[in-house]
N, CA, C and O atoms as CSV, one atom per row, in Angstrom:
chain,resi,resn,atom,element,x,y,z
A,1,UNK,N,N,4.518,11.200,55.946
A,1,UNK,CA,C,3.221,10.577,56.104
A,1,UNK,C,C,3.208,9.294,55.286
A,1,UNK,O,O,3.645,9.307,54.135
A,2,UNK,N,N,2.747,8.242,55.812
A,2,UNK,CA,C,2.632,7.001,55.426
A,2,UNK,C,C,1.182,7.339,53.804
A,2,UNK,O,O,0.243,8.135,53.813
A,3,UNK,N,N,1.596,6.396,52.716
A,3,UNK,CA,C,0.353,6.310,51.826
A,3,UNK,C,C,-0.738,5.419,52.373
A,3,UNK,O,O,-0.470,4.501,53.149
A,4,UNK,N,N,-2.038,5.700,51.948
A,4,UNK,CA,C,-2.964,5.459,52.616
A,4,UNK,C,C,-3.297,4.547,51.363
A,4,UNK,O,O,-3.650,5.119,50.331
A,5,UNK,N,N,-3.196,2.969,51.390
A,5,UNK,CA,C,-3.451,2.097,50.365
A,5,UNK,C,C,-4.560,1.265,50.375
A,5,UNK,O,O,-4.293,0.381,51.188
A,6,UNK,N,N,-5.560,1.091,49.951
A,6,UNK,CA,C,-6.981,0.291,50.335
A,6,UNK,C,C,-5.861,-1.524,50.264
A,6,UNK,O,O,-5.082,-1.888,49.383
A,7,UNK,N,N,-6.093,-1.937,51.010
A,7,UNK,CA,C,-5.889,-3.443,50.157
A,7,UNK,C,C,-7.167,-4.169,49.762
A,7,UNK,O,O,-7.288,-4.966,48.832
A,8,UNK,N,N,-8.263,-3.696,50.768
A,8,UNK,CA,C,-9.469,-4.352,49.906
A,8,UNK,C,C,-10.334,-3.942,49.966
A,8,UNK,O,O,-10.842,-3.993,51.086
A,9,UNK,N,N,-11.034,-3.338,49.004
A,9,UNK,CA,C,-12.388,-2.343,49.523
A,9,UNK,C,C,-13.322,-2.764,49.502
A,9,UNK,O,O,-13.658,-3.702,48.779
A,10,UNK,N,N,-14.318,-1.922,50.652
A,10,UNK,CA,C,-15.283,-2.753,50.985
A,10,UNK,C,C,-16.216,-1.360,50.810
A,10,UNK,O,O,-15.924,-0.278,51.320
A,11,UNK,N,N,-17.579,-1.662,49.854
A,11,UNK,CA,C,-18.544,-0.672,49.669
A,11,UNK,C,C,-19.448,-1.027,50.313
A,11,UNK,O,O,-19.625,-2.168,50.739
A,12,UNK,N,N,-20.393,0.258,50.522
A,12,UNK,CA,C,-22.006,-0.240,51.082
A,12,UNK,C,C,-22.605,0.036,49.612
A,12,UNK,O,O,-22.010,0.478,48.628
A,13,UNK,N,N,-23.621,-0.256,49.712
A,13,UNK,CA,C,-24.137,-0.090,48.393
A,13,UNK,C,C,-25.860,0.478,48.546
A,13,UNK,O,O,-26.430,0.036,49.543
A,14,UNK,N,N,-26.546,1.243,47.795
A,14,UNK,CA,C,-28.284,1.018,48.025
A,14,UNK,C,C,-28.943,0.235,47.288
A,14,UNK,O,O,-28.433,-0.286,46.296
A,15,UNK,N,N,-30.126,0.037,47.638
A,15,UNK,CA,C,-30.845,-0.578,46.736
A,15,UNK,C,C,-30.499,-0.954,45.311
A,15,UNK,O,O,-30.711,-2.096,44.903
A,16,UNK,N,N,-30.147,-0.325,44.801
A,16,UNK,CA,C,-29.901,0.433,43.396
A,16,UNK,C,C,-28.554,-0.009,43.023
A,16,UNK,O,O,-28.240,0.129,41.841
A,17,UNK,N,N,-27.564,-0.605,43.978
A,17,UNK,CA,C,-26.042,-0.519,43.547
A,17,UNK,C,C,-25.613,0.337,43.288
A,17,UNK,O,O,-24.720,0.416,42.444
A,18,UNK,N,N,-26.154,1.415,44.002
A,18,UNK,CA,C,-24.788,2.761,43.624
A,18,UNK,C,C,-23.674,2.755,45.159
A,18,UNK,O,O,-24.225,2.281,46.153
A,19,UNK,N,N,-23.201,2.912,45.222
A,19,UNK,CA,C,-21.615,3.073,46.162
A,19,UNK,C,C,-22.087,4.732,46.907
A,19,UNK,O,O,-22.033,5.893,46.500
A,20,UNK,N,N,-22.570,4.032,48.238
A,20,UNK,CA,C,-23.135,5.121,49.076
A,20,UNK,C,C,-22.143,5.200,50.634
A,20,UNK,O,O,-22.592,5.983,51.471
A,21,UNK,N,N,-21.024,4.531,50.966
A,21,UNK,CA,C,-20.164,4.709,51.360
A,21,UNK,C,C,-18.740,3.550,51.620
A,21,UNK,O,O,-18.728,2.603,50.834
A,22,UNK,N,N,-17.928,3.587,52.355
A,22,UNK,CA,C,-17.045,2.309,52.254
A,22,UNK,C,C,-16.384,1.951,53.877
A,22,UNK,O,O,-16.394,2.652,54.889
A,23,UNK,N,N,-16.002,1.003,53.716
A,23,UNK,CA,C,-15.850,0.272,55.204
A,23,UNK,C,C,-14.252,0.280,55.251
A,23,UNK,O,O,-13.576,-0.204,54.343
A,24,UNK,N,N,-13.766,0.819,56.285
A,24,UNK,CA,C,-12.393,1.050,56.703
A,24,UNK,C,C,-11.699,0.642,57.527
A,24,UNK,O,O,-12.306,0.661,58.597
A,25,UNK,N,N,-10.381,0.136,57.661
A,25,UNK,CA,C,-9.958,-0.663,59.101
A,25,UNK,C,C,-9.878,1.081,60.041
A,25,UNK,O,O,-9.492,2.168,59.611
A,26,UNK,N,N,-10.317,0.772,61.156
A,26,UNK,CA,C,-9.731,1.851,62.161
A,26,UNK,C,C,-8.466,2.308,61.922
A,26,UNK,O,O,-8.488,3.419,62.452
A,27,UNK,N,N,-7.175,2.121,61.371
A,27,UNK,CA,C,-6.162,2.488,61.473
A,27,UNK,C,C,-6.176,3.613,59.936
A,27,UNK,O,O,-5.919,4.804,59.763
A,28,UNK,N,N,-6.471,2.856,59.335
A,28,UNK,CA,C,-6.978,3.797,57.677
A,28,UNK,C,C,-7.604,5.165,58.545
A,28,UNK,O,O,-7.017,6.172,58.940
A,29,UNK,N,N,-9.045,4.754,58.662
A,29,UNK,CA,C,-9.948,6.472,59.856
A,29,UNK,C,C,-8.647,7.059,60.184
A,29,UNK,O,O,-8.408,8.209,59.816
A,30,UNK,N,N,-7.986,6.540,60.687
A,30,UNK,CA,C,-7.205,7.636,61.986
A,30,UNK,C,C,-6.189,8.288,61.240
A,30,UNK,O,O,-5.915,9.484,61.342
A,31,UNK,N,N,-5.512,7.283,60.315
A,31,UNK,CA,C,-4.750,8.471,59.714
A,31,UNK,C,C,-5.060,9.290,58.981
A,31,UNK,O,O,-4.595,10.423,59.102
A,32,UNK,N,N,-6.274,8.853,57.626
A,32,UNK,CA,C,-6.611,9.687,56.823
A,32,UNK,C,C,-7.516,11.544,57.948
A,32,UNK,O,O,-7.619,12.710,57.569
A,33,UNK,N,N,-7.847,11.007,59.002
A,33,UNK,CA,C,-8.075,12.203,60.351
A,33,UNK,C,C,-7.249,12.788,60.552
A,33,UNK,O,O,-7.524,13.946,60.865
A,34,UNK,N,N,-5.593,12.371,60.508
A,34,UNK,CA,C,-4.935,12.957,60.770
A,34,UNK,C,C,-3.972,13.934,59.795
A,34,UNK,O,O,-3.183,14.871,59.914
A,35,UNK,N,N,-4.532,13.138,58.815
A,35,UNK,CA,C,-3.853,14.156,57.298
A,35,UNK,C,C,-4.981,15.065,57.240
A,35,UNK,O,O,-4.721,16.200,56.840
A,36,UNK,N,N,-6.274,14.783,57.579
A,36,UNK,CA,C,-7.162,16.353,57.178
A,36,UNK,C,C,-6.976,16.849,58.079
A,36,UNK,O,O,-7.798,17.752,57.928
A,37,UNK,N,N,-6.303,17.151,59.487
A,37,UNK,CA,C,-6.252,18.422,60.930
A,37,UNK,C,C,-4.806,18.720,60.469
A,37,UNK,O,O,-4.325,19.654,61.111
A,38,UNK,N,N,-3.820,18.099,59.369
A,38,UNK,CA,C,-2.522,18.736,59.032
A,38,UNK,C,C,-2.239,19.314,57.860
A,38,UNK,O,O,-1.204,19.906,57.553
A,39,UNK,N,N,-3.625,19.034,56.925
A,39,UNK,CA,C,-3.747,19.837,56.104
A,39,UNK,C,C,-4.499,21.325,56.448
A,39,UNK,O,O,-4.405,22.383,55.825
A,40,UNK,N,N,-5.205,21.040,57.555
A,40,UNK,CA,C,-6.173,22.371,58.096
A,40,UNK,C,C,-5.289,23.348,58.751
A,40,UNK,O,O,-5.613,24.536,58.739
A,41,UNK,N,N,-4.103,22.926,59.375
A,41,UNK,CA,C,-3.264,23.374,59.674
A,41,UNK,C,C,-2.707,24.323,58.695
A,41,UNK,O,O,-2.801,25.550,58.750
A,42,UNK,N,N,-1.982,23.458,57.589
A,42,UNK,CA,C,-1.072,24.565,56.395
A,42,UNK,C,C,-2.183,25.428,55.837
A,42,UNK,O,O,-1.649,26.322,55.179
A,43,UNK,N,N,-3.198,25.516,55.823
A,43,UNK,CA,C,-4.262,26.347,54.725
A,43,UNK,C,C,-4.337,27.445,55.983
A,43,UNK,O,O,-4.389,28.653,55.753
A,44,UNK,N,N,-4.336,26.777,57.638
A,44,UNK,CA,C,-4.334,28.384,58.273
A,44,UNK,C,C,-2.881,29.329,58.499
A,44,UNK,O,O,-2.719,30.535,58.691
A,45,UNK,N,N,-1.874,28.115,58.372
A,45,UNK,CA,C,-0.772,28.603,58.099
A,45,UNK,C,C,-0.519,29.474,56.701
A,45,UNK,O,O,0.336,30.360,56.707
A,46,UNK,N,N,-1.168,29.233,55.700
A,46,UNK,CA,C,-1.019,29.946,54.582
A,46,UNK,C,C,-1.838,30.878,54.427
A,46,UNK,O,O,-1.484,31.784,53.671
A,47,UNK,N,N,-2.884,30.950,54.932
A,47,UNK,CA,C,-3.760,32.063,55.130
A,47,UNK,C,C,-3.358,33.024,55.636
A,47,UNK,O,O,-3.857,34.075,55.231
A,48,UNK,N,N,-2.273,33.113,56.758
A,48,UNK,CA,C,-2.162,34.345,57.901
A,48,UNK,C,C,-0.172,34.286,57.755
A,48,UNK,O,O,0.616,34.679,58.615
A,49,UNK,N,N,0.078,33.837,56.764
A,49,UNK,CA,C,1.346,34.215,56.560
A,49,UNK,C,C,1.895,35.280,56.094
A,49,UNK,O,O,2.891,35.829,56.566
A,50,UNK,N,N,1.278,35.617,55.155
A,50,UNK,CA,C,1.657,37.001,54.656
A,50,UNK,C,C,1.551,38.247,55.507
A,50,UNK,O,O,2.306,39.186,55.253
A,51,UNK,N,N,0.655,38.337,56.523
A,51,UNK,CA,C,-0.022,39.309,57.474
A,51,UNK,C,C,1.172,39.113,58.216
A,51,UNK,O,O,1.865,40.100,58.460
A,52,UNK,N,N,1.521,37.978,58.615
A,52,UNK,CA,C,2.794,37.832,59.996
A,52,UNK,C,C,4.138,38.356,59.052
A,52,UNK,O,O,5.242,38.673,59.497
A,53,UNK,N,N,3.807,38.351,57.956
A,53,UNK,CA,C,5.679,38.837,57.347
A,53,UNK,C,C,5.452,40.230,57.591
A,53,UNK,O,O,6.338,40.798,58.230
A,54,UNK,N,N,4.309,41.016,57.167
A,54,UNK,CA,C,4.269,42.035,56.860
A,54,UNK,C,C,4.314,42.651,58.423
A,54,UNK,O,O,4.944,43.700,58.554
A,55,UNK,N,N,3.704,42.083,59.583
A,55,UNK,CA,C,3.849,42.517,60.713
A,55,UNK,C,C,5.296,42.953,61.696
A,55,UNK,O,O,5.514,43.880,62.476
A,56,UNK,N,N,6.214,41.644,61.156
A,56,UNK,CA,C,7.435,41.224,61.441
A,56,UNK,C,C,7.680,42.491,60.855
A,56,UNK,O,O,7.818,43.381,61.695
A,57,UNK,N,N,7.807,42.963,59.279
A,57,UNK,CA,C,8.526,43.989,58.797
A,57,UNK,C,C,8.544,45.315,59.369
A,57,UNK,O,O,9.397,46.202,59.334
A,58,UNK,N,N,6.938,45.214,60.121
A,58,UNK,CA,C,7.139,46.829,60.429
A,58,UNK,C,C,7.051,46.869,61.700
A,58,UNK,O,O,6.300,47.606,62.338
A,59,UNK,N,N,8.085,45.800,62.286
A,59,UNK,CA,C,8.239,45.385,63.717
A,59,UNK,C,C,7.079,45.883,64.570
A,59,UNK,O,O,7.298,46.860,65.287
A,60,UNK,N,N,5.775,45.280,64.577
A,60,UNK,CA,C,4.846,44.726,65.144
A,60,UNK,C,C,5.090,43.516,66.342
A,60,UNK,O,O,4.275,43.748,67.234
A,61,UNK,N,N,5.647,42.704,66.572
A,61,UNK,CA,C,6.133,42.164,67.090
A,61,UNK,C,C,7.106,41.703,68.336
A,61,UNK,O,O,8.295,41.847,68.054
A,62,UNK,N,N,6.893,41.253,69.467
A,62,UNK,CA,C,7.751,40.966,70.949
A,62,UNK,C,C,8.481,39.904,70.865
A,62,UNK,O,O,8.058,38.837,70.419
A,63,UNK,N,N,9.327,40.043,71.170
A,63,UNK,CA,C,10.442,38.636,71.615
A,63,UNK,C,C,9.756,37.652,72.406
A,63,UNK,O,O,8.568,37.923,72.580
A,64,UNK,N,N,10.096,36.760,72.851
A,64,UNK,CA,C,10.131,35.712,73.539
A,64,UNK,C,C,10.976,36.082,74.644
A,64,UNK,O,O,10.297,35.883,75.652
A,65,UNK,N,N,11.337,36.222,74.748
A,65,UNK,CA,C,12.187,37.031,76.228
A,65,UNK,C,C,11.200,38.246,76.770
A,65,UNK,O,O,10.869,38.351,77.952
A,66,UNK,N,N,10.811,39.088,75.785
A,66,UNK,CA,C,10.122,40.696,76.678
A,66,UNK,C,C,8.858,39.860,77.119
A,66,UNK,O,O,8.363,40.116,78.217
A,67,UNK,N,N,8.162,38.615,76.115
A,67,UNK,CA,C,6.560,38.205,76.852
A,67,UNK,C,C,6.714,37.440,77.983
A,67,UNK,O,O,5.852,37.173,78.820
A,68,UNK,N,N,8.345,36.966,77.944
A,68,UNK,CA,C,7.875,36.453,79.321
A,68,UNK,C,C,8.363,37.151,80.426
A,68,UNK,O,O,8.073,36.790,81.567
A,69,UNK,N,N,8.990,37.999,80.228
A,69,UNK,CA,C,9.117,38.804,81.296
A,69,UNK,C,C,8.111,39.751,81.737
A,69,UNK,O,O,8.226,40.151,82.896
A,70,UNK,N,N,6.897,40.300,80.858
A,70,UNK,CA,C,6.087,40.801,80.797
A,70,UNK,C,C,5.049,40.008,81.531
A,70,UNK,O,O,4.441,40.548,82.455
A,71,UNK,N,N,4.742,38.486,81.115
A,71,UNK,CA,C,4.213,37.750,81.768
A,71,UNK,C,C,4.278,37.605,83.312
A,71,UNK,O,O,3.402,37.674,84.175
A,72,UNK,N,N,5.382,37.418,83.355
A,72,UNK,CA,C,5.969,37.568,84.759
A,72,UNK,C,C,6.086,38.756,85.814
A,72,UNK,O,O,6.224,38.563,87.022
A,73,UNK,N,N,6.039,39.568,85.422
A,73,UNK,CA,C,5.308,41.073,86.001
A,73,UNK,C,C,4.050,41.000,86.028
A,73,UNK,O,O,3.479,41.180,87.104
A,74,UNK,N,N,3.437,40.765,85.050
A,74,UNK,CA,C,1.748,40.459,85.186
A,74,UNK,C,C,1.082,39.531,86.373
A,74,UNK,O,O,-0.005,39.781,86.894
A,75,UNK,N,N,2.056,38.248,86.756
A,75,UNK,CA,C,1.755,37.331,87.952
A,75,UNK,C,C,1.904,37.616,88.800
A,75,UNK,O,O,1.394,37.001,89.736
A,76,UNK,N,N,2.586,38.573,88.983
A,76,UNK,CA,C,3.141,39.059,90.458
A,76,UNK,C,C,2.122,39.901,91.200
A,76,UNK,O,O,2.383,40.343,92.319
């Protein structure tokens, strides 16, 4: 993943001068979008990992060959 570097920031400000949000090139949005749906990713990946080892162990689990052959009986 590329670093996400301001080169020049641009605030909104209120009344008041407090820093109430900031102005972004479109390309900044899209990636920093795309690092939070790949971080949302590993946290569900890490969430349901342990459950899939433990499933795997007590062979819970179908091949890739039996679902699709299973699949394929099912279409017919």
């Amino acid at each position: 993943m590329k670093a996400l570097v301001a080169k020049a920031e641009q605030f909104l400000t209120d009344a008041k001068g407090k820093r109430t949000g900031v102005v972004l090139k479109l390309e900044t949005y899209e990636r920093l979008r795309e690092a939070e749906e790949e971080l949302a990713d590993i946290h569900a990946y890490d969430a349901l990992r342990d459950q899939a080892h433990s499933e795997i162990a007590a062979g819970q689990f179908v091949s890739l060959t039996a679902y699709r052959a299973d699949r394929k009986r099912k279409s017919k």
